[in-house]
N, C-alpha and C positions, 0 to 999 in steps of 0.2 A: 504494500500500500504506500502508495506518494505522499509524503511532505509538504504539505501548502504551506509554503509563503508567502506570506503576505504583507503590503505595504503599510507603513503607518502613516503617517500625517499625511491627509486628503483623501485618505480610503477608506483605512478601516479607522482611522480615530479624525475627528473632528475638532480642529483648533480649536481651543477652549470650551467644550462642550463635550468630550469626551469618543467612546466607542459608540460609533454609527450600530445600535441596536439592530437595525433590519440587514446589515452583512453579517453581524452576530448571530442572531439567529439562524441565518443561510448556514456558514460556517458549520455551527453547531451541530446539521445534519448529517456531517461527516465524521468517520471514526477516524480518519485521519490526523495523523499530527498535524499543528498548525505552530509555525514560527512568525514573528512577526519582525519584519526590517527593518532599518531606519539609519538615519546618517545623523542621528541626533547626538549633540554632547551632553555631558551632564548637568549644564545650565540651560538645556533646552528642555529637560526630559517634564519638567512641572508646567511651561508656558504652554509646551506641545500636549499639554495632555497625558504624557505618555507613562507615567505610574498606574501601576495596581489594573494593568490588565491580565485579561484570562489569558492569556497565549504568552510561553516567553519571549522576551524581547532579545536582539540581536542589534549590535551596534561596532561600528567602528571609531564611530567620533570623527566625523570627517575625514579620515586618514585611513584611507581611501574612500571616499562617498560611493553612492552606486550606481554613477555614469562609470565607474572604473573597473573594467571587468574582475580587476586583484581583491574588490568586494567579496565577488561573487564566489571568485576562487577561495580565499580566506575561508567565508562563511560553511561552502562546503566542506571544507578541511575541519574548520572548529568541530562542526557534527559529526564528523565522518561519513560524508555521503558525496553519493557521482550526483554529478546533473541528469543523469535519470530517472534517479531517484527524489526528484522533485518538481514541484509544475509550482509557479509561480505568478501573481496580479499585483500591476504598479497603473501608477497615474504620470509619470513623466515617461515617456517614451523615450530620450535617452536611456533609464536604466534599464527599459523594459530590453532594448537593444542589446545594451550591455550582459545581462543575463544570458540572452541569445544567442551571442558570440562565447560565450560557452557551452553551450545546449540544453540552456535551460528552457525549458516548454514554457512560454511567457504571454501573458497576457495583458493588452495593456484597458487599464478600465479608467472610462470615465468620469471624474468625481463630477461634474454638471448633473450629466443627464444618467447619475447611479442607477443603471443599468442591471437588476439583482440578474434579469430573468437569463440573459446575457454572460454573465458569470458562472451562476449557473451551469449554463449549457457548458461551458470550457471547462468546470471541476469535474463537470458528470463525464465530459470525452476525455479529459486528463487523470484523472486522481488513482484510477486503478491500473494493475502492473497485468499486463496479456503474457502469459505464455505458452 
């Protein structure tokens, strides 16, 4: 079973307002692990919202953000996992790139027009392993 990653600030958590409840709940209906991304430092992590969520949180502190694929690479390493072994949803399209250019299965979503149904469809075609 795949790994969801997933974006923080503009996705799955809402500047100053907290976790977008209705991708939480989506989430939720996965047995999947969920990790959750961020390029946040630790004077960011209270403005962003980004304490006391359900899913651990993963960070580099800017160094390297995640337009840089050495993110992507890093973050795999920390867990011990290939880029197969994960499908991922971001809101910049640079990192969604950058994940790509490792082979990470990447989705890039919307934060405007929060698109569940959309998502969705990419957890449900991505998140389980065919052999």
């Amino acid at each position: 079973m795949k790994t969801i990653l997933v974006d923080a600030v503009d996705t799955f958590v809402i500047e100053g307002q907290g976790v977008y409840k209705p991708m939480f709940d989506l989430l939720e209906k996965y047995p999947n692990k969920k990790i959750i991304l961020t390029n946040a430092n630790d004077e960011q992590m209270v403005p962003f919202s980004l304490t006391n969520l359900p899913y651990e949180l993963y960070t580099l502190r800017h160094n390297p953000d995640k337009v840089d694929p050495k993110y992507f690479y890093q973050m795999l390493k920390n867990f011990n996992l290939r880029s197969d072994d994960v499908v991922y949803f971001e809101h910049n399209p640079e990192a969604v790139k950058s994940a790509q250019s490792l082979g990470i299965t990447s989705y890039r979503y919307d934060p405007e027009k929060k698109d569940l149904e959309a998502l969705k469809l990419f957890l449900d075609e991505n998140t389980t392993t065919t052999t």
